[in-house]
C-alpha positions in Angstrom: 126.2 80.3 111.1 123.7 82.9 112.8 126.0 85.7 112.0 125.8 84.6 108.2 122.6 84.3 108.2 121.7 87.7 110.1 124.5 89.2 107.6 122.1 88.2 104.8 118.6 89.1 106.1 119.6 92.6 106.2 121.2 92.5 103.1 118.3 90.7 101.8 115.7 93.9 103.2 117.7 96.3 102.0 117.8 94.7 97.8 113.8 93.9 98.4 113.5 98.2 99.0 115.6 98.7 96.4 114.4 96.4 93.6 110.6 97.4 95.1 111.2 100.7 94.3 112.6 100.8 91.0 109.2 98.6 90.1 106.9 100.5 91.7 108.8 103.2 90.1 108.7 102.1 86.7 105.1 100.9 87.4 103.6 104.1 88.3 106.1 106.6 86.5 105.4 110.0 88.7 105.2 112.8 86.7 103.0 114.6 89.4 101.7 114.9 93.1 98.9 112.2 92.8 101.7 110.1 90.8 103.8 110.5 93.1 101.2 109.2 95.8 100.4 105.8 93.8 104.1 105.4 93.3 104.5 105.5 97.5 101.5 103.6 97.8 103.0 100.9 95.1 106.2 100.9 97.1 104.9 99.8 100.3 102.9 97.5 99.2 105.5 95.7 97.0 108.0 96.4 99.8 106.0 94.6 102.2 105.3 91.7 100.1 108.8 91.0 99.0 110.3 91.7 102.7 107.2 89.0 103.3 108.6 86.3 101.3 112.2 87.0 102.2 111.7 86.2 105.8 109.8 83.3 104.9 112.8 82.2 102.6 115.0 83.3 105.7 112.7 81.2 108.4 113.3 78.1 105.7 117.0 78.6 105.1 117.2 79.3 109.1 115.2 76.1 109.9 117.7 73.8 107.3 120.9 75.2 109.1 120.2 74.8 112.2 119.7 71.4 112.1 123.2 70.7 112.5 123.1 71.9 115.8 
């Protein structure tokens, strides 16, 4: 089960960048260099707080599996 669930923390990282991106993008809508900026700026900081919460969600799901062991 620790290939599954390694299997799904990456896939999990890589659809928080994505779907943090296309909300910070929509959020700050560049149009220009200082846009542009606060768009970056948006994106890590949504990035980081969804990757946050997925390893938490991944620490919980980890922690209920593994108690079969």
């Amino acid at each position: 089960m620790n290939g599954f669930l390694g299997c799904l923390m990456y896939v999990g990282y890589i659809v928080c960048a994505i779907v943090s991106g296309l909300l910070a993008w929509n959020w700050a809508d560049p149009d220009g260099f200082w846009s542009f900026i606060w768009f970056m700026v948006l994106w890590g900081i949504i990035g980081s707080i969804a990757s946050f919460v997925w390893n938490f969600l991944c620490v919980i799901l980890g922690s209920i599996l593994g108690k079969d062991d």
